[in-house]
C-alpha positions as CSV (number, residue, x, y, z in Angstrom):
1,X,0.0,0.0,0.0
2,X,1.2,3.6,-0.9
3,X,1.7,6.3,1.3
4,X,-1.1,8.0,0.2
5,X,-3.7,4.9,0.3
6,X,-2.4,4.5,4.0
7,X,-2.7,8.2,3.7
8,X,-6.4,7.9,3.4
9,X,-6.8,4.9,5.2
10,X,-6.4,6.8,8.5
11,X,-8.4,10.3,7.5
12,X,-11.0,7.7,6.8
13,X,-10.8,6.0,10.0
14,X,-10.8,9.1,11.9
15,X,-13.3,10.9,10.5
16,X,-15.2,7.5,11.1
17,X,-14.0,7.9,14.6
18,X,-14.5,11.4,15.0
19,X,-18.4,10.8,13.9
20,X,-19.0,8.5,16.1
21,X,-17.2,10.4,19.3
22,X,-19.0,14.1,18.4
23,X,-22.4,11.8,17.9
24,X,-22.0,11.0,21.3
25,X,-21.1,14.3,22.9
26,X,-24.2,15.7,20.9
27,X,-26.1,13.3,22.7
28,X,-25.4,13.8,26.0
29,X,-26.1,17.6,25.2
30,X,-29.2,17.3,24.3
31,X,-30.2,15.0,26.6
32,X,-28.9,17.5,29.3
33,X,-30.9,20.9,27.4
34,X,-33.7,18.4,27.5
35,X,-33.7,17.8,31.1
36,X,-32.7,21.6,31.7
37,X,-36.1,22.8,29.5
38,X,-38.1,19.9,31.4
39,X,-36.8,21.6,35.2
40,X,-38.0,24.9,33.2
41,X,-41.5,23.7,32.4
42,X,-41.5,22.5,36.3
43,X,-40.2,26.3,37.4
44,X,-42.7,27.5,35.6
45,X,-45.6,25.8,37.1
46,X,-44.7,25.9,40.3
47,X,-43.8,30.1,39.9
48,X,-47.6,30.5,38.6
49,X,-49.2,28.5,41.3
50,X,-47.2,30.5,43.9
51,X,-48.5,33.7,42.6
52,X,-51.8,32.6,42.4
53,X,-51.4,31.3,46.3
54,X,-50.4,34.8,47.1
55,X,-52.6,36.3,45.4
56,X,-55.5,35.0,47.0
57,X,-53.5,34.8,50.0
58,X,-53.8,39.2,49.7
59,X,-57.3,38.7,49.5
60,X,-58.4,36.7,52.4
61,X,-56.1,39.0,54.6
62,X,-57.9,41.7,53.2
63,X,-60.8,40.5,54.0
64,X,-59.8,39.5,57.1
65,X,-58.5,42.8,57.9
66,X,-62.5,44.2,57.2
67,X,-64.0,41.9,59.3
68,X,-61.3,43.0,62.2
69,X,-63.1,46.6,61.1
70,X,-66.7,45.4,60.9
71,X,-66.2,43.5,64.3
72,X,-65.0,46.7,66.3
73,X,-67.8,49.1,64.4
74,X,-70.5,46.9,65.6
75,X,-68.9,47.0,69.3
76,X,-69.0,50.7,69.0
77,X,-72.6,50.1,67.8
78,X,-73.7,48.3,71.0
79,X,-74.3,46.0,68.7
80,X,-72.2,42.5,70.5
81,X,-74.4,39.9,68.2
82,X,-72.9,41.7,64.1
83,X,-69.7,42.2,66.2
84,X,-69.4,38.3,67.6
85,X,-70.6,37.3,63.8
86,X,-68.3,39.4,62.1
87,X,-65.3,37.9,64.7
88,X,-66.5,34.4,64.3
89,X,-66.1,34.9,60.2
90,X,-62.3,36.5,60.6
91,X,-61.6,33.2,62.7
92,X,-62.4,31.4,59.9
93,X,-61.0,33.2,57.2
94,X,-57.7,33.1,59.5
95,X,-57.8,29.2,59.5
96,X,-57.5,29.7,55.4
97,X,-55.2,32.1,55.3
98,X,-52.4,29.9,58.0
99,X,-53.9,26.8,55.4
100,X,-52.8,29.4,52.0
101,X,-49.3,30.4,54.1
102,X,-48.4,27.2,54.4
103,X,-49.4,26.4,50.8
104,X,-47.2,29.5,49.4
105,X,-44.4,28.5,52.4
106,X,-43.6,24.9,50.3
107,X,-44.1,26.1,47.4
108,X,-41.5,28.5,47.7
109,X,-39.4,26.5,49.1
110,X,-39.9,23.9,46.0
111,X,-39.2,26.8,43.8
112,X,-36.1,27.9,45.2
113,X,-34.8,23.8,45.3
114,X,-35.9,23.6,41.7
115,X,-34.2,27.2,40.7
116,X,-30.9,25.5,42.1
117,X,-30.9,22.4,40.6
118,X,-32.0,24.5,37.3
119,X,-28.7,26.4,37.6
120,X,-26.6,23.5,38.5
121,X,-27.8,22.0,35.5
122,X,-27.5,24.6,33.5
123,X,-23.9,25.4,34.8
124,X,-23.0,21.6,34.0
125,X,-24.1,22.1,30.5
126,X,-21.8,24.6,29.9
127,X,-18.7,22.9,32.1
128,X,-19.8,20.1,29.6
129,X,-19.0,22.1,26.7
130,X,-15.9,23.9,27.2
131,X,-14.5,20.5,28.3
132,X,-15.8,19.3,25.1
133,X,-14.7,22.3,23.1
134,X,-11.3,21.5,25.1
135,X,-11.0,17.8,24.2
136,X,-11.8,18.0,20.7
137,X,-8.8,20.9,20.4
138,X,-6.4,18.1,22.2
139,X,-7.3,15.5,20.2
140,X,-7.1,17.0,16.9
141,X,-3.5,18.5,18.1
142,X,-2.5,15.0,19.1
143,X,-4.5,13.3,15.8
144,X,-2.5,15.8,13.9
145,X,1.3,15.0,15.5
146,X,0.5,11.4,15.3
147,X,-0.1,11.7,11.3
148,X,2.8,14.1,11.0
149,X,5.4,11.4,12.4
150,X,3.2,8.6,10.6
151,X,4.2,10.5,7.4
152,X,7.4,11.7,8.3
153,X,8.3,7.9,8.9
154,X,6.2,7.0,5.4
155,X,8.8,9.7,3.9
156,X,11.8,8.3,4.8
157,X,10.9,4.9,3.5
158,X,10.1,5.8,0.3
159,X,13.7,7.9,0.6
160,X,15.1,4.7,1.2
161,X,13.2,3.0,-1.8
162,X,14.5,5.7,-4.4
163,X,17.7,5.8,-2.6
164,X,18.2,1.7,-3.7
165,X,16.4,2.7,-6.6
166,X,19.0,5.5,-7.8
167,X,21.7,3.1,-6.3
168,X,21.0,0.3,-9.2
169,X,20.6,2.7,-11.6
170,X,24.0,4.0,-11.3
171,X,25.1,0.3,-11.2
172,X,23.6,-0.2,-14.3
173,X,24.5,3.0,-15.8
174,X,28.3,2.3,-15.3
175,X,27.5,-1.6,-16.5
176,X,26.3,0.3,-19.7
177,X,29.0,2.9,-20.1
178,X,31.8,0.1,-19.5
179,X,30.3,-1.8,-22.4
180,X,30.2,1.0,-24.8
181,X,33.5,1.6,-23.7
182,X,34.8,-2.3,-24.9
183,X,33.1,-3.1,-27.7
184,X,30.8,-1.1,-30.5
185,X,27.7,-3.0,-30.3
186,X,26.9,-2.6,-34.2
187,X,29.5,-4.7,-34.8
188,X,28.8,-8.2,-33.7
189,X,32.1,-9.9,-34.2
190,X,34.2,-7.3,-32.0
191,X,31.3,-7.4,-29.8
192,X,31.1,-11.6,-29.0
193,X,34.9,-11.5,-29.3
194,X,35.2,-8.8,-26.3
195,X,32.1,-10.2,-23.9
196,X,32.7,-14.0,-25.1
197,X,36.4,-13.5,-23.7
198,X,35.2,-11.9,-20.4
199,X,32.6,-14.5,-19.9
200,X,34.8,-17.4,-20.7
201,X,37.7,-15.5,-17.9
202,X,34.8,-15.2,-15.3
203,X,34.1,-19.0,-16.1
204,X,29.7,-17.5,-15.8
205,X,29.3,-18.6,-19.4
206,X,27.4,-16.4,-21.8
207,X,27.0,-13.2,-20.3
208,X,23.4,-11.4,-21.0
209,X,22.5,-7.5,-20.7
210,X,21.5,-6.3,-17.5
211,X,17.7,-5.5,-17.6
């Protein structure tokens, strides 16, 4: 294999790699935005019933407040029956509002648990992603220097291979230039009678071209 099949080879292994590696960190980020937007949805909920608690909360101590007024009016009135009414009514109505304090008390308290664990979420999302953003810059630097030696290593092979290469063709250059140098080839006699001669002396027999 060449250097640049092996060449390609490993881009297409690591992109193969890569794909599968981001797929995964995509994933897990959008399986964390998802539980993030479902904490949101909760947040919500729990932010609208609250005001609504308080709400009405305002206007049973409003009303409460009246019937404090109503009770001492009727006192002033001489009138004890409208004033023991109106106190009985503002005992009531106080039962309610402790029952609606209470109510507004956890769900506050639910809120505030549900905020934090919305920020701590949200804050591990974004750890999540400069770590990722981090990773992917060190594995690229460290994909990259693995390739460059891979290459650098390919390189000097090949140098080797032409360095042999240009070593026989020298050989056979000088093979070449020593048999111009004995015999003119267009002339067969002086030619069989100069490599004959060597061949017989070197006791090889017949001696062929080099290819």
């Amino acid at each position: 294999m060449g250097l640049w099949d092996r060449m390609r080879g490993i881009a297409r292994s690591r992109r193969g790699d890569d794909d599968a590696w981001s797929e995964r960190m995509d994933t897990t980020v959008r399986d964390q935005q998802g539980t993030l937007a479902h904490l949101r949805r909760a947040l919500a909920d729990l932010a609208t019933n609250r005001r609504r608690v308080e709400l009405q909360l305002g206007r049973l101590q409003q009303q409460a407040a009246q019937l404090d007024a109503t009770a001492a009016e009727r006192v002033g009135a001489g009138d004890d029956e409208g004033a023991r009414s109106a106190l009985a009514r503002k005992v009531t109505m106080e039962k309610a509002i402790g029952d609606l304090a209470e109510r507004h008390a956890t769900l506050l308290a639910d809120e505030q648990k549900l905020t934090a664990t919305a920020d701590q979420v949200q804050t591990q999302i974004e750890d999540f992603r400069i770590r990722k953003d981090t990773l992917v810059a060190r594995e690229s630097a460290a994909t990259a220097k693995t390739e460059m030696h891979r290459i650098n290593r390919d390189q000097g092979a090949i140098a080797g291979d032409l360095d042999d290469v240009e070593r026989h063709t020298r050989e056979a250059e000088a093979t070449a230039a020593a048999y111009d140098e004995l015999a003119d080839p267009t002339d067969a006699a002086n030619w069989d009678k100069a490599f004959g001669s060597l061949d017989e002396g070197e006791g090889r027999g017949p001696k062929s071209l080099p290819q």
